[in-house]
DSSP file (Angstrom, degrees, kcal/mol; ACC not computed):
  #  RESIDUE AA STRUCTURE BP1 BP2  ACC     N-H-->O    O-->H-N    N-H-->O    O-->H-N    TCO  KAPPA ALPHA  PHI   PSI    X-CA   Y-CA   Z-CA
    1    1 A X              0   0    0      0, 0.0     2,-0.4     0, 0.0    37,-0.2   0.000 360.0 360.0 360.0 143.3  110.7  138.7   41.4
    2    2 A X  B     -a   38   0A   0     35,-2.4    37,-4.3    29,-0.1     2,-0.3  -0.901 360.0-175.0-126.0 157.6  113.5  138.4   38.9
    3    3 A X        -     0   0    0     -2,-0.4     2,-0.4    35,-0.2    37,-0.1  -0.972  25.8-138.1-143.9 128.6  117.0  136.6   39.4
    4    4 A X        -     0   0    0     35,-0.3    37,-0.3    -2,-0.3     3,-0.0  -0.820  19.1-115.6 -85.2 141.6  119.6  137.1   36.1
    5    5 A X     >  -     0   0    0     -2,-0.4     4,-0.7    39,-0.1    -1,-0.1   0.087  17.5-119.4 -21.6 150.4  121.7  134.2   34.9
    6    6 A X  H >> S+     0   0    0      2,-0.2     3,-2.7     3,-0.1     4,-1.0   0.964 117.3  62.3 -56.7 -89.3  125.3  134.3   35.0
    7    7 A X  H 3> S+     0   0    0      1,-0.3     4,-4.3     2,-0.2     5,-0.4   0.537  98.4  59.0   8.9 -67.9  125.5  134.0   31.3
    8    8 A X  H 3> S+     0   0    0      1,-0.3     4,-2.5     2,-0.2    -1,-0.3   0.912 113.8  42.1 -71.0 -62.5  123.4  137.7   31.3
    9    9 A X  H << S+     0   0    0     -3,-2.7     4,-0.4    -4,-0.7    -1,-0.3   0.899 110.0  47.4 -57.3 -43.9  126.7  139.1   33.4
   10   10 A X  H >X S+     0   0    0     -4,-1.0     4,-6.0     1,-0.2     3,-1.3   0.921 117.9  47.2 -64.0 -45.3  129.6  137.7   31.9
   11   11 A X  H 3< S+     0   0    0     -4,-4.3    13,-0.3     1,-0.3    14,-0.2   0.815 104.7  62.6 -76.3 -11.8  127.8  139.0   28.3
   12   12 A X  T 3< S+     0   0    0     -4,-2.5    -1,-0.3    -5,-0.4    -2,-0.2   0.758 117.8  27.7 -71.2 -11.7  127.1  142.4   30.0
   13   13 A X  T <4 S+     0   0    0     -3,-1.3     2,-1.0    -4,-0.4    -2,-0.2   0.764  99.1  95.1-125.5 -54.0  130.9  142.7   30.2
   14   14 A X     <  -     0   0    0     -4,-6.0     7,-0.5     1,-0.2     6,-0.1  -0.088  42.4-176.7 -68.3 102.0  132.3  140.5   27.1
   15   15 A X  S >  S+     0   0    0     -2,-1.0     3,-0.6     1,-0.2    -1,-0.2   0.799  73.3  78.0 -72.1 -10.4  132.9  142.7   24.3
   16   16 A X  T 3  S+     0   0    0      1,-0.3     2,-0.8     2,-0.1    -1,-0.2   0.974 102.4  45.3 -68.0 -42.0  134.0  139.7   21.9
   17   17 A X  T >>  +     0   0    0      1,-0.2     4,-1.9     2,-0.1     3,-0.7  -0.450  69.6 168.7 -65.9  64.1  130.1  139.1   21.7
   18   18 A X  H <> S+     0   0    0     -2,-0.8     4,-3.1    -3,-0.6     5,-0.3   0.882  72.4  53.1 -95.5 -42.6  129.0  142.5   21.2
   19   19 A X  H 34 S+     0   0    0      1,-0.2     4,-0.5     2,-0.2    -1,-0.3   0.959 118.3  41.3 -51.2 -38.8  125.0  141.3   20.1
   20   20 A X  H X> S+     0   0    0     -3,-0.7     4,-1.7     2,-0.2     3,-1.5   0.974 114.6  46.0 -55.7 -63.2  125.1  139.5   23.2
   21   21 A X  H 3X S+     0   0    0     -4,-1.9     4,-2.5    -7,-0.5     5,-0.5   0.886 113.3  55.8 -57.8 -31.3  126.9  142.3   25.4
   22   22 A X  H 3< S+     0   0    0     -4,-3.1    -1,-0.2     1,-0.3    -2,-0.2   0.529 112.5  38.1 -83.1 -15.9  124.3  144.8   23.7
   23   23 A X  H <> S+     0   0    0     -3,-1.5     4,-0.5    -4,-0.5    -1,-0.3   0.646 114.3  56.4-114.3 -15.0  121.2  143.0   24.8
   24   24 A X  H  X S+     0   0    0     -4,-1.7     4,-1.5    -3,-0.4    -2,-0.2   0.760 107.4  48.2 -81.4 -44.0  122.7  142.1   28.1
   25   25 A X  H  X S+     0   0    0     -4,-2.5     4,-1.7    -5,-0.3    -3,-0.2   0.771 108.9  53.9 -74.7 -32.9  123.4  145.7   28.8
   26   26 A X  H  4 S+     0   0    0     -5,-0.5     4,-0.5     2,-0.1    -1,-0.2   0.922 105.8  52.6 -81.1 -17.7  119.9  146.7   27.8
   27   27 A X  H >X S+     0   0    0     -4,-0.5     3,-6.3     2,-0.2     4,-1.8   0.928 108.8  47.1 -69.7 -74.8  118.3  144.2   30.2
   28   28 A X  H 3X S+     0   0    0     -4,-1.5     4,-2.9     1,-0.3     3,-0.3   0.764 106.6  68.4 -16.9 -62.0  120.3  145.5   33.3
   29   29 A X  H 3< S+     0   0    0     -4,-1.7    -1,-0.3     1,-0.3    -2,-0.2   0.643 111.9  24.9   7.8 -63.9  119.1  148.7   31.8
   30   30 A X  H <4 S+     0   0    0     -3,-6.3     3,-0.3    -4,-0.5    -1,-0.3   0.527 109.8  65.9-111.4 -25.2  115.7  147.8   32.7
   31   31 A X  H >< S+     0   0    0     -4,-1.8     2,-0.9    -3,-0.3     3,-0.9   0.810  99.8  50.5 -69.1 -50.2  115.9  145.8   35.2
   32   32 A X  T 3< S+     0   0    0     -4,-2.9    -1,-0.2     1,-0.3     3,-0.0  -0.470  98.1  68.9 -95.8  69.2  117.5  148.6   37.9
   33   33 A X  T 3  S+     0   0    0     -2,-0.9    -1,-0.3    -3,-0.3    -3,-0.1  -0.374 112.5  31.0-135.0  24.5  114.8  151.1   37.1
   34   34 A X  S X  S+     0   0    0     -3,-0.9     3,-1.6     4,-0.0    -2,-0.1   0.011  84.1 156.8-170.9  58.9  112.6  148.6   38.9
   35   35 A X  G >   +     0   0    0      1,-0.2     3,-2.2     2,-0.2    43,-0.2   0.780  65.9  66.5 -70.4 -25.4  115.6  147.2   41.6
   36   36 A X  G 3  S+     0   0    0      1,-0.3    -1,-0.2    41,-0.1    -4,-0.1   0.711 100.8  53.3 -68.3 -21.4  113.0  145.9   44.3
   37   37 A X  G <  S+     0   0    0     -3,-1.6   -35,-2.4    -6,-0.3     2,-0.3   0.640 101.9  64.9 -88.9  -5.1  111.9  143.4   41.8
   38   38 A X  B <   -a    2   0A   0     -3,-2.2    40,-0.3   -37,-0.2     2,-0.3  -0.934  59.6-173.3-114.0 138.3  115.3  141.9   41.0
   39   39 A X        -     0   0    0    -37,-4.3   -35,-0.3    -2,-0.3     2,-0.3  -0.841  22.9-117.6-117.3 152.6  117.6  139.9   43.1
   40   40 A X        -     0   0    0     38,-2.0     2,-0.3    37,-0.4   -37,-0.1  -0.970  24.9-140.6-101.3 126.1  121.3  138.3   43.1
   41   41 A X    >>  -     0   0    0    -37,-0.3     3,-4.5    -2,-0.3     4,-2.1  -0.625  10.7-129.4 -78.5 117.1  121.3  135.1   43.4
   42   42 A X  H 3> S+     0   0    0     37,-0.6     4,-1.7    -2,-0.3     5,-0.2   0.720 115.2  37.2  -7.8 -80.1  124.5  133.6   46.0
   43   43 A X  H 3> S+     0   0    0      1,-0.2     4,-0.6     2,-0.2    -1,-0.3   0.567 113.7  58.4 -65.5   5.2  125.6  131.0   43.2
   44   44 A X  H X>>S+     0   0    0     -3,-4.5     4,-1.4     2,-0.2     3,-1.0   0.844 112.5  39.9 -95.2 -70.5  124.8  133.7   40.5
   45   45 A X  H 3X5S+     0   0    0     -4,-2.1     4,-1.0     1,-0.3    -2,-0.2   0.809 111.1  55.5 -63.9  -1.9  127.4  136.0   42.2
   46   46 A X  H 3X5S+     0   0    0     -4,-1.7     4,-0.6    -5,-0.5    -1,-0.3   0.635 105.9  55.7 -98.8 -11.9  129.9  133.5   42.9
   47   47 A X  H <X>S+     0   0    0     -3,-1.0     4,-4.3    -4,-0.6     5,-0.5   0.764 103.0  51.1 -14.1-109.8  129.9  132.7   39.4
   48   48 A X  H  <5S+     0   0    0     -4,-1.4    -2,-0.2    -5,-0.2    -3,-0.1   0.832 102.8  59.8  -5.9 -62.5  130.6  135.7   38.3
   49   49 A X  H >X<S+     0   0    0     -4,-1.0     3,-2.7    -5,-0.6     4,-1.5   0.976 101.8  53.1 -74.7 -61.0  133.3  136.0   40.4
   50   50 A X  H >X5S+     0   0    0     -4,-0.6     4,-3.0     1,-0.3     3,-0.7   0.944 115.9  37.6 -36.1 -60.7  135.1  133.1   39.1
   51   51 A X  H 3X5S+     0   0    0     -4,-4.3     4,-1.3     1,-0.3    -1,-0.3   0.693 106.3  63.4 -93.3  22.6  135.1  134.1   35.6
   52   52 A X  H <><S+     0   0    0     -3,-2.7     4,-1.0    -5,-0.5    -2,-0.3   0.860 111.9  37.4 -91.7 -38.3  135.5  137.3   36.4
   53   53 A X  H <X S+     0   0    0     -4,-1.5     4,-2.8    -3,-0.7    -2,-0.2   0.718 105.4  67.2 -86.9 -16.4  139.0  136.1   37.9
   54   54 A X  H  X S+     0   0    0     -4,-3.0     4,-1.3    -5,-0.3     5,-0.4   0.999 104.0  50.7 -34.2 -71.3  139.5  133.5   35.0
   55   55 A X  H  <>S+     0   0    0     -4,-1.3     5,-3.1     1,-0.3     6,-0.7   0.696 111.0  46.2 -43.2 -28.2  139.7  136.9   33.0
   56   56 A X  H ><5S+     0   0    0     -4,-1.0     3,-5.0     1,-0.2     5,-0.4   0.996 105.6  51.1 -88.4 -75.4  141.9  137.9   35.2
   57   57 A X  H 3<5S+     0   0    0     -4,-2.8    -1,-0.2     1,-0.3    -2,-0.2   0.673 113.7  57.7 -33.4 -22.2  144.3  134.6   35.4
   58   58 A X  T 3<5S-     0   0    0     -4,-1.3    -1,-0.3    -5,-0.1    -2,-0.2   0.361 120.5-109.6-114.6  10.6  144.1  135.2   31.3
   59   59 A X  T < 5S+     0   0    0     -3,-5.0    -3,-0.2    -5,-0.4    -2,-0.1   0.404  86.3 116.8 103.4  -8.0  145.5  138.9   31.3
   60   60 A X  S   <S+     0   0    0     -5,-3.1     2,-0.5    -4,-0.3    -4,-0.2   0.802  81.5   2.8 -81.9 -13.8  142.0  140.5   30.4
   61   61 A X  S    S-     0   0    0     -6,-0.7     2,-0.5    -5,-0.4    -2,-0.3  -0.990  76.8-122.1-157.3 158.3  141.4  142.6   33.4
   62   62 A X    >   -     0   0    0     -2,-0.5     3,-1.3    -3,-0.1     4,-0.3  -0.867  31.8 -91.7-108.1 128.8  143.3  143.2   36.5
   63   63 A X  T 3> S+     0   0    0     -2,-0.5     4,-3.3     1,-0.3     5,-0.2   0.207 123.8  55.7  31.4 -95.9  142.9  142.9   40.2
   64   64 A X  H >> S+     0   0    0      2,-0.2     4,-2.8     1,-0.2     3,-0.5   0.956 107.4  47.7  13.7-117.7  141.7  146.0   40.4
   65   65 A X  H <> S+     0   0    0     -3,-1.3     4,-3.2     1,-0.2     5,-0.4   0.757  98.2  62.9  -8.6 -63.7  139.2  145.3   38.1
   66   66 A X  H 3> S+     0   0    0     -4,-0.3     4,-3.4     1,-0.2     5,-0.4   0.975 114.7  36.6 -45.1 -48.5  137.9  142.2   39.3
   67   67 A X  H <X S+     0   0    0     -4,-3.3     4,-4.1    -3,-0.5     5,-0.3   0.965 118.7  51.0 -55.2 -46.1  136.8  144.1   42.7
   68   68 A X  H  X S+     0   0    0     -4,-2.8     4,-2.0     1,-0.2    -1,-0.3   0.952 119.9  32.0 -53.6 -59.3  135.8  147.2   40.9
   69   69 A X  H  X S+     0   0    0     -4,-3.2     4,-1.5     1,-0.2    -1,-0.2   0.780 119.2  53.0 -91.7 -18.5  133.6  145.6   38.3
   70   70 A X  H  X S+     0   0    0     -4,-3.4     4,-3.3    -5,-0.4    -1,-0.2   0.864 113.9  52.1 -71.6 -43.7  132.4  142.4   41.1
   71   71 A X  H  < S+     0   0    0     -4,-4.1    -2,-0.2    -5,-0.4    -1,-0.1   0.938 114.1  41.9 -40.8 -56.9  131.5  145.9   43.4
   72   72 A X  H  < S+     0   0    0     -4,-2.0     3,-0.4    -5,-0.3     4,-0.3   0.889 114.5  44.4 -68.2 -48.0  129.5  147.3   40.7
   73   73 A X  H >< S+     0   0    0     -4,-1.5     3,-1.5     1,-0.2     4,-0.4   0.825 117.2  40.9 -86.8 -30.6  127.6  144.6   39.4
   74   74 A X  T 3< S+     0   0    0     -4,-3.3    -1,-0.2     1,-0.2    -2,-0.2   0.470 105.1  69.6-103.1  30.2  126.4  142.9   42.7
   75   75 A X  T 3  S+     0   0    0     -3,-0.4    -1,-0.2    -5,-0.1    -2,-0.2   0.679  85.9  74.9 -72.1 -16.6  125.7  146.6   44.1
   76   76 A X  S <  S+     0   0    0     -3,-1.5     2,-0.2    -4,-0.3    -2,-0.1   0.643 105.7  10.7 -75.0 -19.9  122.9  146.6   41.5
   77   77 A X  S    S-     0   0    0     -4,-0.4   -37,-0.4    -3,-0.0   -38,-0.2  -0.989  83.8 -78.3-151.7 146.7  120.7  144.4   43.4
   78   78 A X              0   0    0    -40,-0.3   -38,-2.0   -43,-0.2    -3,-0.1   0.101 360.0 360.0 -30.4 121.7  119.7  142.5   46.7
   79   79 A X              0   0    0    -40,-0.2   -37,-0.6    -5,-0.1    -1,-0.2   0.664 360.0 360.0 -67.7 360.0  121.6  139.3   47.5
């Protein structure tokens, strides 16, 4: 079984790293072509969600956003 990092999410999404985002994006990649083997972890996605609304308190994404991109990312795998 695999469980991602926080770290792994935030850099799937944060385009000021782009080496980061780029390797982040390729795991996910690889990871939901074999979803039965990966899980989200509770404090993982509640994480997330925090700096996913930091971004937000700091103007980078909106409302909106948060839900839409919080939807998307912990749709990808089992809680």
């Amino acid at each position: 079984m695999n469980a991602v990092d926080t770290n792994v999410y935030v850099y799937a999404l944060d385009a000021d790293e782009p080496v980061k985002q780029a390797k982040a994006v390729e795991l996910f990649d690889r990871l939901v072509l074999q979803p039965a083997d990966t899980v989200l972890v509770w404090q993982v996605a509640g994480e997330f969600l925090s700096q996913l609304r930091r971004w937000e308190s700091k103007g980078k994404l909106t409302p909106d956003e948060v839900k839409a991109t919080f939807r998307r990312f912990s749709a990808m795998f089992p809680l």
